[in-house]
N, C-alpha and C positions, 0 to 999 in steps of 0.2 A: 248666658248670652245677654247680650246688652239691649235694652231695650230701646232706645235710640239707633238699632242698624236700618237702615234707610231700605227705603222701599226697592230704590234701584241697585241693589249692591250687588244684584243677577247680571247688569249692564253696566259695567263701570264705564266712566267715558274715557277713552285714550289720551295721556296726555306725555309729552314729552320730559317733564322736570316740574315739581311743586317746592315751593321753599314758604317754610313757615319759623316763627319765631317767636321768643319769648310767650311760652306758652304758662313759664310758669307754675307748674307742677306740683302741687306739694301746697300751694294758697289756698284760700275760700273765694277770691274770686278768679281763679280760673276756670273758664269756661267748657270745660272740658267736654261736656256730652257736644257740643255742638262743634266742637272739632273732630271727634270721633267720626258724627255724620260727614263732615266732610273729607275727610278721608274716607270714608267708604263710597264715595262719589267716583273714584278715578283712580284709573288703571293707570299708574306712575310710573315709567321707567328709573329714572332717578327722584328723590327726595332729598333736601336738604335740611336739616334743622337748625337751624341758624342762631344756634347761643339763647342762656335762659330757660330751658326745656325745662329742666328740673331747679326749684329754686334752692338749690342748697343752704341761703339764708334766713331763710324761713324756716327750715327742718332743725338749724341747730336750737332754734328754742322750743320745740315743740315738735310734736309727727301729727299732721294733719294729712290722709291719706284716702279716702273713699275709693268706691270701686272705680267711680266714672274716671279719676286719673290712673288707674289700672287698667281699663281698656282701652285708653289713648296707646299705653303703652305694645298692649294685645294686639293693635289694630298697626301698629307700623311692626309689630313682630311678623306679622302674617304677610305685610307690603313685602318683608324681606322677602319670608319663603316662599313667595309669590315669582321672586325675581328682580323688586325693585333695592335698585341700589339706594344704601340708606347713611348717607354723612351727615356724622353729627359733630358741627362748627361749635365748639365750647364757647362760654359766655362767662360775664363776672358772676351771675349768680350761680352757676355750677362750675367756676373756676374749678372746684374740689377734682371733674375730670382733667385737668388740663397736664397732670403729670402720669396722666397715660394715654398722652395725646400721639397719635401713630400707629394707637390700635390696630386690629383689622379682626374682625369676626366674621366669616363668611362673607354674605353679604355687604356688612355695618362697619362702618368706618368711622372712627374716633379724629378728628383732628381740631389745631387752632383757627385755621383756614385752606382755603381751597381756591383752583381757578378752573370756572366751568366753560365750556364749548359748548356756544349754542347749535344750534341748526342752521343756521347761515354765517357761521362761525368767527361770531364776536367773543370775545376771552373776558370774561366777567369776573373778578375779584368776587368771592364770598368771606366775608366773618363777621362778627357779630360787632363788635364797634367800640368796644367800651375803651380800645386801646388810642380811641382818637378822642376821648371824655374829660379832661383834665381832671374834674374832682373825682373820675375815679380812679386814675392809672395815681395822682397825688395827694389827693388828701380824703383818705380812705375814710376818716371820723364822717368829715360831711355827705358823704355816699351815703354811709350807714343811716344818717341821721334824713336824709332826704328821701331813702327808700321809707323807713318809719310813716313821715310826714306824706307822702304819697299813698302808704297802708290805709290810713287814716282818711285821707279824701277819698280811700275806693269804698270802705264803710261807710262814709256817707253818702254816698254815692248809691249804694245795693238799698239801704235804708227810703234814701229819696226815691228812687225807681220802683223800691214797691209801693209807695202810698200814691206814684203815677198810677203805674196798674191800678191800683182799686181804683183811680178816678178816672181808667179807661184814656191816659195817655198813655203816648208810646214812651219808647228807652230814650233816656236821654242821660249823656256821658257830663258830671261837674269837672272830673278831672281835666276831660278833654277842653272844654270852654276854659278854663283857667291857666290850661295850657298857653290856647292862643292867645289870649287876654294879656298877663302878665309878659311885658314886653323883655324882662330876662329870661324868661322862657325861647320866647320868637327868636331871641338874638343867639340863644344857646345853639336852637335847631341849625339856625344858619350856619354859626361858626361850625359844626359836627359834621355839616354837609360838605363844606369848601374844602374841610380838610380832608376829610377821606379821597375828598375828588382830588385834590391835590397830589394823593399820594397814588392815585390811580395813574397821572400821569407820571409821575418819578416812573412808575412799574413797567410803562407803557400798554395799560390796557383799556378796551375799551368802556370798562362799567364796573360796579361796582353792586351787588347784593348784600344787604348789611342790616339790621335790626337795630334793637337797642332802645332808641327814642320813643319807641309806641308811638310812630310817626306815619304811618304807610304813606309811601307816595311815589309814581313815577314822573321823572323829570331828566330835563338834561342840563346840567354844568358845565356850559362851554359844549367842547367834544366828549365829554363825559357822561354816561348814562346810569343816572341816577335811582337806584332800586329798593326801596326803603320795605321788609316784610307787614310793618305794622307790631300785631300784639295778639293775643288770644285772651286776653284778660277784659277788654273792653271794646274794640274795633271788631276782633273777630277778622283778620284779614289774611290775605296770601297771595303768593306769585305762581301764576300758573303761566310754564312756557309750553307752547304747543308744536307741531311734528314741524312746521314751517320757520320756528324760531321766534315768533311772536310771544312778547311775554305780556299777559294781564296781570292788572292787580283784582284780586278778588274780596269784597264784601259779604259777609256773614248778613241776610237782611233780620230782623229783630224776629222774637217770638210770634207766631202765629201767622208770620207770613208765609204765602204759598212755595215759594221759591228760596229755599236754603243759602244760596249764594247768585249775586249778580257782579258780572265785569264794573267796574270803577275807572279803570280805566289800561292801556295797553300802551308798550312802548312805541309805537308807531304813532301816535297821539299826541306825546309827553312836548311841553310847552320846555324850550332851550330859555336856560337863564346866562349872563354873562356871567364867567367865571375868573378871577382877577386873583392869580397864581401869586403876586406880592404879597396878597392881601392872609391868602392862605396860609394855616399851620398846621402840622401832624402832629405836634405836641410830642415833638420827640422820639415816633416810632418811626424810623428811618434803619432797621431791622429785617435782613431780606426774609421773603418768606422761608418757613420751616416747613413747609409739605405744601404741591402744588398739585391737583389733579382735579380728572377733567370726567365727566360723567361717562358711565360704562358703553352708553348708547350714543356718543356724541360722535359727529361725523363731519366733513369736512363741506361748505358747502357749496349746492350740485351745480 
């Protein structure tokens, strides 16, 4: 039994649909116990895992495995036999599923993407992203090479935050600041936003759920509702939609705080950006979807 199962896991809270991503699986810095607890937070109907779960990149040079990313695994085993439905949107780092993508096991659903029905029913594109990323759907060396380079900032990163600890600050992400900082970065996120929004309209839907960037964010592009997971590696984030169709982004808050997770923010919230269709590119995936489906609990709305 995992020592991290949460005190409330006798009261789960009901929730309509959870989507998390890039968790990661198989690294040193996945955070794994602390996604565990939050999964044991809530009664799910549907679950989405949205690309990244397992890092198949990582495994091929080494098996780094502890138990805590075994009870990640135990804890969405038991969501199924529980009842909740469990899709899992393949990612570039676990491409290695992607050629048994159409699964079905019970519950647990294997696919590249999916489109969900919320509760007041908007039709949300879910996948993981990597297909809108130009260096990595083309120029697979520099992925390889920029995942490396990324490894490296998260060890410094683990290194800096503990000598914070011992001097009694809190967590503080280098990756994430140098994210925003370095303006190929900023200009990367934007171009990876417009386009998926983009292709949300070719689809005619109205949102899009997607990972990838370790970017969590809700927003709106134009008429498009933009739903970014975040990360499990360092944000600690997720989409929590509720019986009403409201979807939050949720917050993992740092070690030692009282409250394990607080809303960030909710689509009903999310500030609209202009969105300039000319401007936009999909980098080529113009691809209709290969499997479309819509959560087991999803209903049309009242």
């Amino acid at each position: 039994m995992s020592h991290h199962q949460p005190a409330c896991a006798l009261s789960r809270q009901p929730v309509r649909t959870l989507w998390i991503s890039d968790v990661h699986l198989g690294t040193r810095d996945c955070q794994a116990e602390r996604l565990e607890e939050f999964l044991g937070r809530f009664d799910a109907g549907c679950i989405y895992l949205v690309g990244d779960i397992i890092d198949g990149w990582k495994l091929r040079n080494g098996i780094y495995w502890p138990q805590s990313h075994t009870n990640v695994i135990r804890s969405l085993l038991s969501m199924s036999q529980r009842g909740t439905e469990v899709v899992y949107v393949t990612g570039n780092h676990d491409e290695f599923l992607r050629r048994y993508s159409s699964l079905v096991l019970g519950n647990i659903r294997l696919v590249d993407e999916a489109v969900h029905l919320t509760a007041d029913g908007r039709r949300l594109w879910v996948i993981h992203g990597d297909q809108f990323d130009v260096i990595t759907r083309y120029h697979r060396w520099l992925a390889f090479l920029g995942d490396t380079a990324y490894g490296v900032t998260l060890t410094l990163n683990r290194w800096l935050n503990y000598w914070r600890r011992r001097w009694g600050y809190g967590y503080w992400s280098l990756s994430a600041y140098l994210k925003h900082r370095v303006k190929r970065a900023v200009s990367f996120i934007g171009e990876f936003e417009q386009a998926i929004a983009h292709e949300c309209v070719r689809r005619s839907l109205q949102g899009v759920v997607c990972g990838h960037i370790h970017h969590a964010e809700i927003r709106r592009l134009g008429n498009i509702e933009y739903l970014n997971c975040g990360d499990w590696v360092e944000s600690c984030t997720a989409l929590i939609e509720h019986s009403d169709g409201r979807i939050e982004l949720y917050r993992a808050q740092s070690d030692g705080d009282a409250n394990p997770a607080q809303p960030a923010a909710s689509s009903s919230e999310a500030q609209t950006e202009s969105f300039d269709q000319s401007k936009a590119a999909c980098c080529g995936c113009n691809t209709p979807s290969r499997f479309s489906n819509s959560c087991l609990r999803a209903r049309p709305p009242a």
